[in-house]
ROMI-150823 format. One record per residue (C-alpha): x, z, y. Coordinates in steps of 0.1 Angstrom, whole numbers, plus 5000, padded with zeros to 4 digits. Each point is the difference from the previous one (the first is absolute). Layout:
XZY...
END
This chain:
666853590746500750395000500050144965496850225010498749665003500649854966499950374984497950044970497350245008498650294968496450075007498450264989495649904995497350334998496649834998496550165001498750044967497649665000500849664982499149885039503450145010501850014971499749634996501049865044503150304988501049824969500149595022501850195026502450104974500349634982500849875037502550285010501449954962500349585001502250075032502250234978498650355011499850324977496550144998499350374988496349984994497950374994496649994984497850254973501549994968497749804979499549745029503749914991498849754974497149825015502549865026503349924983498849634990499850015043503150075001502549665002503350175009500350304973503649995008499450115035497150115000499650364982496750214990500350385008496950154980498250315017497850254976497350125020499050344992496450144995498050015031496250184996497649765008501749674987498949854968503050044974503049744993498549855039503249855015498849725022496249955020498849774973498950314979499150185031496749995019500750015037498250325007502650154976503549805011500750325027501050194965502249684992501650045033500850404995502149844965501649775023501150265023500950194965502749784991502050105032502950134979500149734975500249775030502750195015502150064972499549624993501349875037503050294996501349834973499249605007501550055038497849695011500449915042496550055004496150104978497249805007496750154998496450025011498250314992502550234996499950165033503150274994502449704990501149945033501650385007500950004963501949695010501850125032500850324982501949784970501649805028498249644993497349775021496050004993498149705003496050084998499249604981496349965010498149784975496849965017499749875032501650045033496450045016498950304977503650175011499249965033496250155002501250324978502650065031496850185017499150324981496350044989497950294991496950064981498150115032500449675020496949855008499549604991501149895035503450234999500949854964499349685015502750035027503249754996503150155008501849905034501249705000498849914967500649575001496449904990496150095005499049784964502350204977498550305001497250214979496449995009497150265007499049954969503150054980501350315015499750234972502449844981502350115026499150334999502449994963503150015022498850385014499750134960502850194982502449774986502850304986500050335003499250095038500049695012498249695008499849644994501049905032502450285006502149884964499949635018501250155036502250204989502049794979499749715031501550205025502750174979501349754984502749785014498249655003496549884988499949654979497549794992499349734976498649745024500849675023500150055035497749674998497550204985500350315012502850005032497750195023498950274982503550104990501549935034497250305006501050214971503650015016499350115031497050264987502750184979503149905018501749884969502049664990497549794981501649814969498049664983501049974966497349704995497350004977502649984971497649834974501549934965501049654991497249864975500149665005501049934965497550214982497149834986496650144998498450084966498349754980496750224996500249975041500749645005497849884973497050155016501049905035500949644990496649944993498950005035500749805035502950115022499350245022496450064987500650344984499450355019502650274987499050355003502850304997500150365013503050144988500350304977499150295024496849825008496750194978496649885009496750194990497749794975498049875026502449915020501949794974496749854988498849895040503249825002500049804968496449895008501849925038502249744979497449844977497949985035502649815015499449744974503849904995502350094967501450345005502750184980499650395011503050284989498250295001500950374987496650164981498150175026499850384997498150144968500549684979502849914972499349655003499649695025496949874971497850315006500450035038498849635002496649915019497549934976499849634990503049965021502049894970497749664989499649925034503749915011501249974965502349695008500650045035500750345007502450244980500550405006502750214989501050374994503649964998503149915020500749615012503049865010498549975035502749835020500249704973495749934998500750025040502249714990498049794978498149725020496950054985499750325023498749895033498950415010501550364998497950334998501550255009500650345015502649965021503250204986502949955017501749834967497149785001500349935035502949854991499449834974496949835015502349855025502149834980496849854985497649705006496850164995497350085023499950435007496850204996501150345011498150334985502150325014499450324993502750275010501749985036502449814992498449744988497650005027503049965026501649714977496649835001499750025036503449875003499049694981496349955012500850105034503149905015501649754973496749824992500649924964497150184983496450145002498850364995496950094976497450165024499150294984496250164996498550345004502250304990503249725000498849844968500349654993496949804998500049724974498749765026503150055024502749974977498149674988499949895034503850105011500949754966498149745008501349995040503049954992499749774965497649745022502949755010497249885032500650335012501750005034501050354997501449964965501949705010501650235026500750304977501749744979501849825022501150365016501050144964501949654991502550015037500350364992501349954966502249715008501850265023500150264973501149774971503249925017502150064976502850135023498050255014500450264979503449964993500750055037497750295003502050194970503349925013499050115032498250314985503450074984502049965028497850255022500950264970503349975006499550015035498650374996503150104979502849935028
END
């Protein structure tokens, strides 16, 4: 072996400002770290402490705090999207872009061989200028990269928004008539003079390879097309998922859950960027109490109320008190997807999630909402066959009557097509759950980084 080969890399990592990329940035670290690789990892100041228990390698792996500076328009101490409505993260991307000479000054001194990024679309020149490689680490999926590779514009007509990109691998993973002005999100400013999709692009085709966190089981042909779209080496660092096999799930949790048949509960979770309106919230509780079965729902207030109590249904509360259970806080998700009580998952779709669901043995209800989600779902309703989509109502809502029926489809063990969606997600995650896998995709992933520095 050369010594480029067995060379210890240094890695600088320059995530967008969300606990949705700091957190796939932080595993990629751990599993660069447990192979002996130096990590410099740059994130907002007061973000610094809400991931150093993350952090399993402090000796190689070292937090470089940013201070963002005052941007009009952003609420005050913001330093990540979890305090930041969506319609005002474009001001969180201008203090992103801010930090340029903190970053610079930062990878002057460290002197990693390459910065890994994903929304900092000057990164790649600032990186050929200080003589070191850019890697553009993409933590949503390979599909969502491809379909921004064809610029949109607020003019376009349904049918011209609706257009797939040449040679895009699939006709099922795609957005639908109805759903196009999400897309329309990627034409907005994102920065100063710039838009969403031009940030993306522009950090795609300028920096030296793109990399994804992915399986080529999952998702081989849409980064085989992502590679030839831009032109660029495509790395596969894996999903990289923590280790948690030895934690154990809260008492409060299992208690409640213990009292009930395996796989007879239905788990609802949106994630923290998800915010419902009160009506909304309430036509999806009454969808779980319709669906008869016990339910345990992680749910953030919906918008104008302080507490999950006073945005209840009326009556809701006496009538499932005993079987169903709802929640304003944060769960330990991954472990309740665990527990064998849990026979169905709820859920949006999030690329974390994704994952997460995979490794699982639960039935999957799929709710999406933003792009790419929509493209996730579609991915695994369409072409992998391991879950059902909630049809949605007038205006996109969610009638209480289809999420009830999408729960009881798949819970009804005489159902052919949940029998199929099971025995699909179950060969799927025997594949997966190889416990080799990932440890040859990281080795591999390591060895195409030193690849790039010869």
């Amino acid at each position: 072996m050369s010594k480029s080969d067995c060379s210890k890399l240094h890695i600088a990592m320059f995530p967008w400002f969300a606990f949705g990329h700091f957190i796939p940035y932080i595993h990629l670290s751990n599993k660069l770290a447990q192979k002996g690789h130096k990590v410099s990892f740059l994130m907002p100041k007061g973000i610094q402490p809400k991931l150093e228990h993350l952090n399993q390698y402090p000796h190689l792996i070292r937090f470089f705090p940013l201070v963002l500076s005052h941007v009009d328009g952003l609420p005050p101490g913001a330093e990540s999207t979890s305090n930041v409505p969506l319609e005002l993260q474009k001001y969180l991307a201008i203090a992103l872009d801010q930090t340029r000479d903190q970053v610079e000054a930062v990878l002057k001194v460290t002197k990693p061989d390459m910065v890994f990024c994903d929304f900092g679309h000057w990164i790649p020149a600032l990186a050929r200028q200080i003589g070191i490689k850019s890697i553009w680490y993409v933590v949503v999926s390979s599909m969502s990269c491809g379909l921004i590779s064809r610029k949109i514009a607020k003019e376009m007509s349904v049918d011209e928004l609706l257009q797939l990109p040449p040679g895009y691998p699939s006709s099922k993973v795609r957005i639908k008539a109805e759903e196009v002005a999400a897309l329309l999100f990627r034409a907005e400013d994102f920065g100063i003079g710039l838009s969403f999709q031009d940030r993306i692009t522009t950090g795609v085709k300028e920096s030296d390879a793109i990399a994804f966190r992915t399986y080529r089981e999952i998702e081989g042909p849409f980064c085989d097309y992502v590679a030839q779209r831009f032109g660029k080496s495509v790395l596969l660092s894996g999903p990289c998922l923590p280790e948690t096999q030895t934690q154990q799930l809260e008492d409060k949790w299992a208690n409640w859950l213990n009292k009930f048949e395996p796989s007879s509960v239905v788990f609802c979770s949106f994630g923290s960027q998800s915010m419902l309106e009160k009506d909304e919230f309430q036509e999806l509780l009454l969808g779980f109490e319709l669906s008869g079965l016990p339910f345990l729902v992680a749910l953030k207030p919906p918008q104008g109320c302080l507490t999950i109590e006073e945005a209840l249904p009326e009556g809701f509360q006496e009538r499932v008190r005993g079987r169903g259970l709802v929640h304003g806080g944060w769960v330990p998700q991954e472990l309740l997807l665990r527990h064998p009580s849990i026979g169905c998952f709820v859920n949006h779709c999030g690329y974390g999630t994704m994952w997460e669901f995979l490794f699982s043995d639960c039935q999957i209800v799929l709710i999406p909402e933003i792009p790419d989600q929509i493209l996730n779902t579609r991915l695994m309703v369409e072409e992998l066959r391991i879950a059902v989509e909630v049809e949605r109502g007038k205006n996109r809502q969610i009638p209480k009557e289809s999420l009830s029926k999408a729960i009881k489809l798949v819970m009804d063990k005489d159902n052919e097509m949940a029998s199929l969606l099971k025995r699909n997600h179950a060969k799927l995650k025997q594949l997966l759950s190889n416990r080799d896998l990932q440890e040859e995709y990281i080795n591999n992933f390591i060895r195409d980084l030193q690849n790039l520095l010869k």
